[in-house]
Structure formats: C-alpha cells, structure tokens
C-alpha positions as CSV (number, residue, x, y, z in Angstrom):
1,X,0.0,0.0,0.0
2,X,3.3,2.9,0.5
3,X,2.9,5.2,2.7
4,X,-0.2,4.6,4.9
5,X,-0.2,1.0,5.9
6,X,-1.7,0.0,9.0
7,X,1.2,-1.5,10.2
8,X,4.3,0.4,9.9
9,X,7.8,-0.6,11.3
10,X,8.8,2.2,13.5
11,X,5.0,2.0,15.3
12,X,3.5,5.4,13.4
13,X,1.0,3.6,11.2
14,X,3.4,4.9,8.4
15,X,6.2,2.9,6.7
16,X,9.5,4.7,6.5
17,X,10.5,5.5,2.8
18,X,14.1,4.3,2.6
19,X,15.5,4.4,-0.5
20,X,15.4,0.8,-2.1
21,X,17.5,-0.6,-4.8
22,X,16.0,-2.8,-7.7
23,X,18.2,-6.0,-5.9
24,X,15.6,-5.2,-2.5
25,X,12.9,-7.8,-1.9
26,X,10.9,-4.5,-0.7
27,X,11.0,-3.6,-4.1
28,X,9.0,-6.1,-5.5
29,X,5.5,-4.8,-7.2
30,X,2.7,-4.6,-4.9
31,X,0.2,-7.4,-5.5
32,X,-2.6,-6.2,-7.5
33,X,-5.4,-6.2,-4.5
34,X,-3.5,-3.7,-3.4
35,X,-4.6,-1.0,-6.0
36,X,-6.7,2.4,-4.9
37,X,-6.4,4.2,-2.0
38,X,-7.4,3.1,1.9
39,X,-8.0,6.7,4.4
40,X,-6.9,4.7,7.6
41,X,-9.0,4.4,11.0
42,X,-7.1,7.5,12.4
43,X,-7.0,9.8,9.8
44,X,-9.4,12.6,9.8
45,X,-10.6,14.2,7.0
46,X,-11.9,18.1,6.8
47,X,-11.6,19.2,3.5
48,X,-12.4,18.2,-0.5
49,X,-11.1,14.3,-1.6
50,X,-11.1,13.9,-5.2
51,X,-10.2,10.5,-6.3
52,X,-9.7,8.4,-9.1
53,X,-9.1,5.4,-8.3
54,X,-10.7,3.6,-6.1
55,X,-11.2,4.6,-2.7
56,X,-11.9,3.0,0.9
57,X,-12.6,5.5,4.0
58,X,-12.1,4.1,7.4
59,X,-11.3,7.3,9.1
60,X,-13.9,10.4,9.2
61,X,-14.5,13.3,6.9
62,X,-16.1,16.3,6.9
63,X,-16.6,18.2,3.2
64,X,-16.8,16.6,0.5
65,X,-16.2,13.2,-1.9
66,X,-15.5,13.3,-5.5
67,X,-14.7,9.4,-6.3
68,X,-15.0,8.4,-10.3
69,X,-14.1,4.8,-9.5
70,X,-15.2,2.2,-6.3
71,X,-16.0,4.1,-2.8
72,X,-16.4,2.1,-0.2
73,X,-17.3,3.9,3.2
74,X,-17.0,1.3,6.1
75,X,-18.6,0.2,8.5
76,X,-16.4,1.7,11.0
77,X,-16.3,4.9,8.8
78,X,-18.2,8.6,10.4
79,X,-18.7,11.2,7.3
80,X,-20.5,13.7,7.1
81,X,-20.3,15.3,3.6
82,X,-21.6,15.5,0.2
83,X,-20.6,12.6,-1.8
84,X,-20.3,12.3,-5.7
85,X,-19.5,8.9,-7.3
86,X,-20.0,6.3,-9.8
87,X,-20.6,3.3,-7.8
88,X,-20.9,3.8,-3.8
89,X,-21.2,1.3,-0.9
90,X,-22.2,2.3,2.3
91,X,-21.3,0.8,5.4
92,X,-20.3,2.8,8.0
93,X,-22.4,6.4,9.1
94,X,-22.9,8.9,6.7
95,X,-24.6,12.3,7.0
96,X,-25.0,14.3,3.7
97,X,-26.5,13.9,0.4
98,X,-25.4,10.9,-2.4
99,X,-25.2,11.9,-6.3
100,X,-24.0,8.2,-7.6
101,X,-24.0,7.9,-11.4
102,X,-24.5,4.2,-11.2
103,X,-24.9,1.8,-8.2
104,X,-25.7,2.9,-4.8
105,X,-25.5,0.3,-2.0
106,X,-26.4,0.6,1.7
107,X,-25.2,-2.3,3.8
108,X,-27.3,-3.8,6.3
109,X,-24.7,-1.8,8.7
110,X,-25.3,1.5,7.1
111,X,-26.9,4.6,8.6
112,X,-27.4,7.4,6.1
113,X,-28.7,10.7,6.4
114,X,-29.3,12.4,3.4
115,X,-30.8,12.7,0.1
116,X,-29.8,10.3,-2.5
117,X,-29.8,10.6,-6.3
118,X,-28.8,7.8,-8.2
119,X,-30.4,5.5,-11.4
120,X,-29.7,2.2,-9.2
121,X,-30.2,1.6,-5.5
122,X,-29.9,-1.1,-3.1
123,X,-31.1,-1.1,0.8
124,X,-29.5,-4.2,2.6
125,X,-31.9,-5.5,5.8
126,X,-30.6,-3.9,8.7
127,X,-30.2,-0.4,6.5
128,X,-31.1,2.9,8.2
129,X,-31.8,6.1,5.7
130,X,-33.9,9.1,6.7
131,X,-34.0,11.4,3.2
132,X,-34.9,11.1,0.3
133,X,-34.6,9.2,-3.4
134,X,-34.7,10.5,-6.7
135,X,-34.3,7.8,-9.5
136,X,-33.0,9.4,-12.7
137,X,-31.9,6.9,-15.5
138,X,-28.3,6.5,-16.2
139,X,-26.4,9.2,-17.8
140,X,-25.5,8.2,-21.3
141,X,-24.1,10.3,-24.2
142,X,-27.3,11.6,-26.3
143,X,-26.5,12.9,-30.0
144,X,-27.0,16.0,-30.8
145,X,-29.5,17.2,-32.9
146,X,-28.8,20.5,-34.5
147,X,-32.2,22.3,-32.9
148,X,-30.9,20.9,-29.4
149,X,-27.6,22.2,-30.1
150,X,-29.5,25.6,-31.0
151,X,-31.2,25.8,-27.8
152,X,-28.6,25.0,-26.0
153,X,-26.9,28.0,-27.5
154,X,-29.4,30.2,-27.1
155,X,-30.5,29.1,-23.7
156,X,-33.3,26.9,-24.9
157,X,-34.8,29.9,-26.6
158,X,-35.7,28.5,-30.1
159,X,-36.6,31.7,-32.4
160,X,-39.9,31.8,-33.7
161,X,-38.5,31.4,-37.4
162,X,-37.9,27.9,-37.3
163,X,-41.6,27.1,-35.7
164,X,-44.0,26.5,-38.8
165,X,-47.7,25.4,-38.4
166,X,-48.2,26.1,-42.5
167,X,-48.4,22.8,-44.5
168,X,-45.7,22.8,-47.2
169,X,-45.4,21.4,-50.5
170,X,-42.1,20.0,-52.1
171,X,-42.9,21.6,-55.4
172,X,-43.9,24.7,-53.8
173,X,-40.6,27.1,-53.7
174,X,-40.8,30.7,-51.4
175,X,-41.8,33.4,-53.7
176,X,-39.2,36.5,-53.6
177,X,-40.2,40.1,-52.9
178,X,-38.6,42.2,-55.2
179,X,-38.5,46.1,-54.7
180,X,-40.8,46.5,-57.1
181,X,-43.3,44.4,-55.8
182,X,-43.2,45.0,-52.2
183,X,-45.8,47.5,-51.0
C-alpha cells in the first residue's frame, strides 16, 4: 500500500520510505489487491477528496467526496459530507447527500442521512436512511441534434423562425419580394 499501511515498522501507522535498490525484496510490485487508496482508522478528513481510483474510508471526513471509480465507506467509517460517485457502498455512518451515477449500495450496517440521487439503488436488511430518493436513468451520451444544439446556444430559446404550423409542398418554392413588388 506505501505510505499509509496499518502496520508500519517504526509504530507510526506509516512505513518509512528508505531508499530501495532494484536488488531489495521491498521492491517487489505490490500485488494487484493492493490498487486504490485506503483513508486509515485515524486519519481525519476536513476538506475536498477527489479521487480516481478507487477509494476506501475508514477514518472520518467532513466536506466533500469526489470518487470516479469504487468508494467504499466502512462500517467503522463517520462522514458527514456531500458525496459524488460512480458506484458507492455504504457501510459505515454517513450524513449528507449521495449523487451516484450508477450503483448505490447501503449495507445492512449502514446509517445514512441524506438525500440520494442515483439510477440504481440497493437497501440491505438492517439499513437505516432518513432522506430522500430521486431515480434518474443513467447518464448516457445523447447525439445532438442540431435544434438541441440551437437551444442549447441560445438558452433553450428557439426563435420563432424555425416554428412553422403552415403545410408545405415540395414543389412549392418561397416566392421573392422584389422592390418592385413589395408595397
């Protein structure tokens, strides 16, 4: 894990960083369980975390979550924050509103406070939630169509131009006012 394993050799929680020479057994690759990031028991958070990778919180924070990949909040876990993910388990106490953009899970150890907005939920037995849920489908990548693109421009103001209620024939061409005729 680096810097913040559990178990560190001087006591601290932290392992030293010595430097280490490619001939070291310490500097063998870290197994691949090993990938994203762990906020340990002690560590307290107050502040913005933005992660991208995946991220476990055993400690407390206070602010807010930005996680693109895994969050896990554990059971042990106290936040109290506004959380924005893709996919988010919750275990541990959490006070503040969820935006997940895919899969939220409370655990059956869970106790969440807070509104939640996410396209997929799941409520283990043994779940508490006081809030509310607002189910929006999955964001997905929409083409766009040149009179969205227009209102989008023009703040989805569409000028009146491009409404027509008048039938039209495809023989029928726009007749041209001239100068001359125009009056």
């Amino acid at each position: 894990m680096g810097w913040f394993d559990n178990k560190g050799k001087d006591g601290t929680g932290m392992t030293p960083s010595a430097p280490q020479t490619p001939d070291s057994p310490a500097a063998a690759p870290a197994p691949a369980a090993a990938a994203g990031s762990t906020l340990g028991e002690r560590v307290h958070v107050n502040g913005t975390i933005t992660c991208e990778e995946d991220l476990t919180i055993l400690g407390k924070v206070e602010g807010q979550i930005h996680a693109r990949e895994k969050l896990l909040i554990a059971k042990q876990a106290e936040v109290q924050a506004l959380i924005k993910g893709t996919k988010v388990m919750v275990e541990g106490t959490v006070k503040g509103d969820i935006h997940a953009a895919g899969t939220l899970v409370l655990g059956a150890t869970a106790s969440l406070t807070g509104n939640i907005k996410t396209p997929s939920l799941q409520v283990r037995d043994g779940a508490y939630f006081k809030g509310s849920v607002e189910m929006e489908p999955a964001v997905a990548a929409k083409p766009v169509t040149p009179i969205a693109e227009k209102r989008r421009r023009a703040g989805s103001a569409v000028p009146s131009a491009e409404v027509s209620s008048r039938p039209t024939t495809p023989t029928a061409k726009p007749a041209r006012k001239t100068p001359a005729s125009a009056g």
